[in-house]
DRENVEXVO-767603 format. One record per atom (N, C-alpha, C): z, x, y; residue in one letter. Coordinates in steps of 0.02 Angstrom, whole numbers, plus 50000, padded with zeros to 5 digits. Example, Ala and Ser with C-alpha at 12.3 -4.5 7.8 and 13.67 -1.06 7.14 Angstrom:
REM residues 2
503905066049716a;503905061549775a;503905066049835a;503545064249888s;503575068449947s;503945064550002s;
END
This chain:
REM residues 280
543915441755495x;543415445455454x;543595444955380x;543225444155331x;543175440655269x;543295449755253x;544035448855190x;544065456155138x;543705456755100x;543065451655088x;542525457155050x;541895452455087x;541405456555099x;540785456155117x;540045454555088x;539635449255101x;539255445755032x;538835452755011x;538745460055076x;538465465455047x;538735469054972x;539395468454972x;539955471754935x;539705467554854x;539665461054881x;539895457754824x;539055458254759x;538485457854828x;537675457154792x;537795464754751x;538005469454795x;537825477754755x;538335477754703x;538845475054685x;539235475054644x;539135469954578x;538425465854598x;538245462054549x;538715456654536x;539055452854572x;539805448554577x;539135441154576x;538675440854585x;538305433754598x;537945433654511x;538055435454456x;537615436154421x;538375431154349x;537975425654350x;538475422154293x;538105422754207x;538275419154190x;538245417654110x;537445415854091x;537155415254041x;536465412154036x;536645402054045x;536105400954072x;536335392654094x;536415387554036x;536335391053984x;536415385953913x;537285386953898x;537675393453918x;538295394753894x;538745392253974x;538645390554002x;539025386954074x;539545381354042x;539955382054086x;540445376654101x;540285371254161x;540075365454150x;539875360154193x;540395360054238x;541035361254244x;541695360554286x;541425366654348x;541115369154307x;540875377054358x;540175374454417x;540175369054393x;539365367354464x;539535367454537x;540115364754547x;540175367654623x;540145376154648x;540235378854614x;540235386854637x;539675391354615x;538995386254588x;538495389354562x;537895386854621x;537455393954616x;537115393254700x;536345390554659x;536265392854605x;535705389554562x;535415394054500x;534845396054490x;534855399654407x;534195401954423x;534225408154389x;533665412254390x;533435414654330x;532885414654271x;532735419554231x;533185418254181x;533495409454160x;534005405754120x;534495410854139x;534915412354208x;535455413154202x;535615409654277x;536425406454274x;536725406254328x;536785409954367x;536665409054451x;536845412254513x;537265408154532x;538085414554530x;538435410954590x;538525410854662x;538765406954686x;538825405254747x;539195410354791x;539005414054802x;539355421954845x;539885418754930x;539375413954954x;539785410155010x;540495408754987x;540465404654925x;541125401154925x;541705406854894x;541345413754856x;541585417354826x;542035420054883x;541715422454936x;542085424755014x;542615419755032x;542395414755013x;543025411055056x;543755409654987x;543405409554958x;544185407954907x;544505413754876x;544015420454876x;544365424954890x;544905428554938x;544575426654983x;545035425655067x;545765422055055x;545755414655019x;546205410654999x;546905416854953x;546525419254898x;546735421354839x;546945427854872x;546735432654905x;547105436554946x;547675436254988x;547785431455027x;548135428655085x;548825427955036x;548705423054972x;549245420054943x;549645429154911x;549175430654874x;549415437554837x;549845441054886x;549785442254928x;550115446355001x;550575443655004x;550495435655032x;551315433555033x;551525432855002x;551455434454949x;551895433554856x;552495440054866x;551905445254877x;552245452054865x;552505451254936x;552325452354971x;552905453955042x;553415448955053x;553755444355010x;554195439155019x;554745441654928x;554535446554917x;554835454354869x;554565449354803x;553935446454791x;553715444654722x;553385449554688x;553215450754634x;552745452954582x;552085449754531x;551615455354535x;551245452254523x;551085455154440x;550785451554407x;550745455754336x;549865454954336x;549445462454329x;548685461654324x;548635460954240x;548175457354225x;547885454854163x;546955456054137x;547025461154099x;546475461054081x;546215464953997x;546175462853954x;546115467453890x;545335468253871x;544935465453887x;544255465953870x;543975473853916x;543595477053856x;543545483753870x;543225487053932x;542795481253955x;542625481554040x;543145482254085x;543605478954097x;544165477654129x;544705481854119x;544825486854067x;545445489654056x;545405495354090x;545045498454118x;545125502154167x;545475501554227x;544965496754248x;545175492954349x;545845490754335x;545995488854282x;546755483354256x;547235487654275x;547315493454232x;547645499754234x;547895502054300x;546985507354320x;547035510954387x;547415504354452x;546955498854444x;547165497154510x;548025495954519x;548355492654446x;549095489154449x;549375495554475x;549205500254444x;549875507354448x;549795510954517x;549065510154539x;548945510454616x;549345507954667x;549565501054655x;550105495554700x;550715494154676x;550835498454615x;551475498154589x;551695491254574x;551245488354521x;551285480654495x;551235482054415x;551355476554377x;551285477454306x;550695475854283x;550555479454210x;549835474754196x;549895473854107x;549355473054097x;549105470754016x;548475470054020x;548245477053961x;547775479353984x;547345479353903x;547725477953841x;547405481453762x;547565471753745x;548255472353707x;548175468053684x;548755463053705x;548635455653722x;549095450753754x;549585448053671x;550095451253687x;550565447953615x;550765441053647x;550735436253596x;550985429353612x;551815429253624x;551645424553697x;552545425153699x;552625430553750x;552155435953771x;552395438253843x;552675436253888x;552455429353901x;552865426353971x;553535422053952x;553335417653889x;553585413053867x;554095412953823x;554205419053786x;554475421453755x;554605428853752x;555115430853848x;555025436553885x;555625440953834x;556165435753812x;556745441453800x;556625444753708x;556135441353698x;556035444353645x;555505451753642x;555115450053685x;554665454053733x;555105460353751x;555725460353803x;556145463053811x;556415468053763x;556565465253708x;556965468953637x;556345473853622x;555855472753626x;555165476853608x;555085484153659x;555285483353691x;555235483953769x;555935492053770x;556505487553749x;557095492653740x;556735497353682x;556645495953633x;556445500253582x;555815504953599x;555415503453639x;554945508253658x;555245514053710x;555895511153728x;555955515853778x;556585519053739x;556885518053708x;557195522953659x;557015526153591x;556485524253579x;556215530153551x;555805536353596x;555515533553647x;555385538253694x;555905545853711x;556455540753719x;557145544353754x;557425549953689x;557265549953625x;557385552953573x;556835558753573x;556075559453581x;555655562953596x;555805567453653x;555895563553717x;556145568453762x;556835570053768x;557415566953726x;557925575153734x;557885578753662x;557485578053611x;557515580653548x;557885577353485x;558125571153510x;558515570253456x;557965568153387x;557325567753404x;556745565053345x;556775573353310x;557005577053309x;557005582653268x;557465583553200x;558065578753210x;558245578153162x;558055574853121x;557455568453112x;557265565753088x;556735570953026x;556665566652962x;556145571452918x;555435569652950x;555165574252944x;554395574852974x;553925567752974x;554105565452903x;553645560452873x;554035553952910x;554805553652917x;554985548052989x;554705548953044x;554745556253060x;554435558453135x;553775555753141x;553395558153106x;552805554553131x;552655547853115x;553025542953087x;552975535353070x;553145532953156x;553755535953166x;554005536153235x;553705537053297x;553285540553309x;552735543653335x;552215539453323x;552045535353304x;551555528653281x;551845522653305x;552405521053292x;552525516053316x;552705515253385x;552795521753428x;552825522653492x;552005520353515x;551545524253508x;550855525153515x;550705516653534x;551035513453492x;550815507653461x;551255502553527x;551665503753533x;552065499653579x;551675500453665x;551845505953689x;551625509953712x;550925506153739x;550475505153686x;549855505753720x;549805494653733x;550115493253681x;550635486553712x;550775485053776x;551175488853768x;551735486853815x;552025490753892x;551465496053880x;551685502153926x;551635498453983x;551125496254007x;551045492154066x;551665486854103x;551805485654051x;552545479354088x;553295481154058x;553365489054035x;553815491153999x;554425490654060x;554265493154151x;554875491254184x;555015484654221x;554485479054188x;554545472154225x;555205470354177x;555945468554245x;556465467154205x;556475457554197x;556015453854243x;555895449054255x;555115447954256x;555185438354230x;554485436154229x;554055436354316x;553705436254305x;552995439054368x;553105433454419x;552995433254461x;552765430054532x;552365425654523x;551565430254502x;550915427454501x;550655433054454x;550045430654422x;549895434754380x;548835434954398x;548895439154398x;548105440854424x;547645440754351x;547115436054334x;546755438554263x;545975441054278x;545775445054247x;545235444354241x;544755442254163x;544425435554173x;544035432054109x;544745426854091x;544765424354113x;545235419554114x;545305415654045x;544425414554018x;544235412153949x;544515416453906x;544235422753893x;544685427753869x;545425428653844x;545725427553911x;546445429153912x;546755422153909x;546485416653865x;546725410553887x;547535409453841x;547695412953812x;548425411853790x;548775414053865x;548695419053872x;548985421853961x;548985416453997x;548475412954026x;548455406254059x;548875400254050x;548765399753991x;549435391953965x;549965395553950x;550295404653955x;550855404453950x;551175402854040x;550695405954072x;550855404154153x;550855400954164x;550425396054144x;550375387754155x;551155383354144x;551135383954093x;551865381554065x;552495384354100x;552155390254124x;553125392354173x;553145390454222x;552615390454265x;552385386154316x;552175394054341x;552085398654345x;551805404954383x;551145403954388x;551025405354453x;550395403454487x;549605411854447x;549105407754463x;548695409954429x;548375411254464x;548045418654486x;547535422354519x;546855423754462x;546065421554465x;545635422754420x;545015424054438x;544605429954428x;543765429954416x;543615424554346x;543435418054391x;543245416154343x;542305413454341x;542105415754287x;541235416354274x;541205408754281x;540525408354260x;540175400654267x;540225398754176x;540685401254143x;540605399154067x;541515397654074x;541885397054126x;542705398454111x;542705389254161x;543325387154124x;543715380654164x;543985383254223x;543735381054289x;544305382754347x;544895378554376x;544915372754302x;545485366354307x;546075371354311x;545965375154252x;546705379154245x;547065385854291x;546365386754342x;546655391254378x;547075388854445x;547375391654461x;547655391054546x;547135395354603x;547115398254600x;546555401354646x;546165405454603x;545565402554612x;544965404454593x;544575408654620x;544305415154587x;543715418454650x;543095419454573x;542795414954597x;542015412954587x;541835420754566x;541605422954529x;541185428554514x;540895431654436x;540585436554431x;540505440954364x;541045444454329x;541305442654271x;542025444954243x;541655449754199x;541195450654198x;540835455554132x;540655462954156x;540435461254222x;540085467654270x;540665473754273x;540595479754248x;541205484554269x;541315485454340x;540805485254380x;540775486554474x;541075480054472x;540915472854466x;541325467654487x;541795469454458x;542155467754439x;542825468854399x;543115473954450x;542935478454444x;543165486654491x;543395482954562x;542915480554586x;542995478454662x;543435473354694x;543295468854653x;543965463954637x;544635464354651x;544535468854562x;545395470354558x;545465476654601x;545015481454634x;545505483554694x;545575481054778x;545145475354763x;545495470854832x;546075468754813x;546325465954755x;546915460554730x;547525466554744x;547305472654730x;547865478954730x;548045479454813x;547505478554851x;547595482354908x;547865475554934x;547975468454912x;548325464454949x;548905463854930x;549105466454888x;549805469754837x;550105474854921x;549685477854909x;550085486154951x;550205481655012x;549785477955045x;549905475155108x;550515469555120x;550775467855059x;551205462755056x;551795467555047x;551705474355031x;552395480355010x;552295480855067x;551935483155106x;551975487055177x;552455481255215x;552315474255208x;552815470155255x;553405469755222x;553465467055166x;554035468255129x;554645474255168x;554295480155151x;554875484555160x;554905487355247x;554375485055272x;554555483755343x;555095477055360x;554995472655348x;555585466955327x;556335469255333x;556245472155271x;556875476455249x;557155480455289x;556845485355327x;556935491755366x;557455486455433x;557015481755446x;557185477755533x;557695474755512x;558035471655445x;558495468055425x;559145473855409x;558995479955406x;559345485255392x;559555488555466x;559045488255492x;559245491755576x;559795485855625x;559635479855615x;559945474755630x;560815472655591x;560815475855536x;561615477255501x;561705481155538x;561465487555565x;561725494255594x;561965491655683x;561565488855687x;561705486255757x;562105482555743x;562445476755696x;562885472455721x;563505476155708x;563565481155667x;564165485755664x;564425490055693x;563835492955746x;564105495755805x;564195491155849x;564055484455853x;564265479255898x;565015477655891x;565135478455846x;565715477255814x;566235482855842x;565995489755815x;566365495055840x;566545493255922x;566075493355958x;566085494556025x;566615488156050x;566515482856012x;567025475456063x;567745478956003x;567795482955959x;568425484455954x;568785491056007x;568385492256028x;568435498256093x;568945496156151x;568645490956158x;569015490856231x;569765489356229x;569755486756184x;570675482056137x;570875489256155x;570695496056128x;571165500556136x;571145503856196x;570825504356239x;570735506356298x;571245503156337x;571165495756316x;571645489856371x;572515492056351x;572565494456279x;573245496856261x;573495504256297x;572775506856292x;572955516356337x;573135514156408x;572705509556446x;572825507356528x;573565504956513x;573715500156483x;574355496456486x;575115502256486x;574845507656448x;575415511656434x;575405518556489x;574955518856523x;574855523756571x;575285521856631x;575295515156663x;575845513156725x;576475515056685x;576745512056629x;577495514356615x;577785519256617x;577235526656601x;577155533156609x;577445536056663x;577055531956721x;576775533856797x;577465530756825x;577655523456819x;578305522756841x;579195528156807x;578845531356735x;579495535156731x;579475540356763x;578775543656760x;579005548056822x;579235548656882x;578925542156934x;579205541856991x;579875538057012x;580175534856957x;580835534956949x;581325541056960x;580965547256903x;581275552256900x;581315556656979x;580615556057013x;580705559457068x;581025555557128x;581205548357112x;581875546057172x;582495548957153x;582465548557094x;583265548757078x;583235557257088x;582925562057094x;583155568457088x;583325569957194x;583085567557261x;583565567757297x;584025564257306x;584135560757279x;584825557457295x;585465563457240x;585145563857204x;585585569957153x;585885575657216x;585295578357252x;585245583557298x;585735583257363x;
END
């Protein structure tokens, strides 16, 4: 059974592309034809390479990968948000600083500083500061923050990175591109799908598309945690078992030493009770 349904996808407006003068010719296989000068996409193939782009996302995360969601255009920064922090994934959601992927440890240094000035706010130490630092301070948090908040505890680069508007976010793309991290994308009938890795055919503009999307991409996140740490649990019960396996074959070694020393016991006593009539 296909994780999204061509009902899901028509009410969500996911078939409705670009006007046919602003298209990408690379985009004709996934276009079903044009209505009213705009592209209709192809909802069939949308089901199936979505299917594709799900399957992979799952086994990303349940094989303990991460995924980083991508989206800054003001449609998208919602679903970007709600859905990543929903599945406990990273995102980028305002603005993509160059050099996120590619230039992570500098990223990083940005990264420490947002979280120690934080750490000064919440135990008080920003009180000693004069007012007119305090609030410069207080700005430049705001400022990081709305950066960076999203991938502030990614201590490592991403798995796979999910975008939505791929055109959009195309520095994001050739920084993944270049690391080799695989690329999850809604990409419209105006975007290249040379540069994606898995493609799902649809409307990147629609807030309901977008919405529906990125919380399938989340919920194949959670399903790849759910095996993941089932994984974990059976690889953890299986240490426990080989250590009581362990215990138990060291068991008998002492048992065989208690038997061994019980006859020597048994013969001093009945030594003792010959030798006491002949005493008599």
């Amino acid at each position: 059974m296909p994780r999204l349904t061509m009902k899901q996808l028509l009410e969500a407006g996911v078939h409705f592309g670009h006007q046919t003068s602003r298209w990408n010719p690379k985009m004709k296989p996934f276009i079903f034809g044009a209505r009213n000068g705009i592209h209709i996409i192809d909802l069939q193939k949308t089901v199936r390479l979505f299917d594709i782009a799900y399957d992979f996302v799952a086994e990303t995360v349940a094989s303990g990968g991460k995924v980083l969601f991508v989206g800054t255009k003001r449609q998208a920064q919602d679903s970007i948000r709600e859905e990543a922090e929903r599945c406990g994934m990273y995102y980028v959601n305002h603005r993509w600083l160059g050099g996120t992927l590619t230039n992570f440890k500098t990223i990083r240094r940005s990264i420490e500083k947002l979280k120690n000035i934080e750490t000064m706010f919440e135990d008080g130490t920003i009180e000693r500061f004069p007012k007119k630092e305090r609030l410069k301070m207080d700005r430049l948090r705001q400022k990081l923050e709305r950066n960076l908040g999203g991938i502030k505890d990614m201590e490592t680069l991403p798995d796979a990175v999910y975008i939505v508007d791929p055109r959009n976010e195309n520095i994001a793309v050739k920084e993944a591109r270049k690391l080799g991290i695989p690329v999850v994308a809604i990409v419209d009938t105006n975007c290249d799908p040379e540069e994606i890795d898995y493609i799902i055919p649809g409307n990147d503009d629609a807030i309901r598309a977008i919405r529906l999307i990125t919380s399938k991409i989340a919920e194949a996140c959670l399903e790849g945690k759910a095996k993941y740490e089932e994984a974990l649990a059976a690889a953890t019960d299986k240490e426990m078992e080989e250590e009581m396996m362990e215990e138990v074959l060291e068991t008998p070694e002492a048992v065989e030493e208690t038997t061994e020393a019980q006859p020597s016991e048994a013969s001093e006593v009945a030594e003792e009770g010959e030798a006491s009539p002949a005493a008599s």
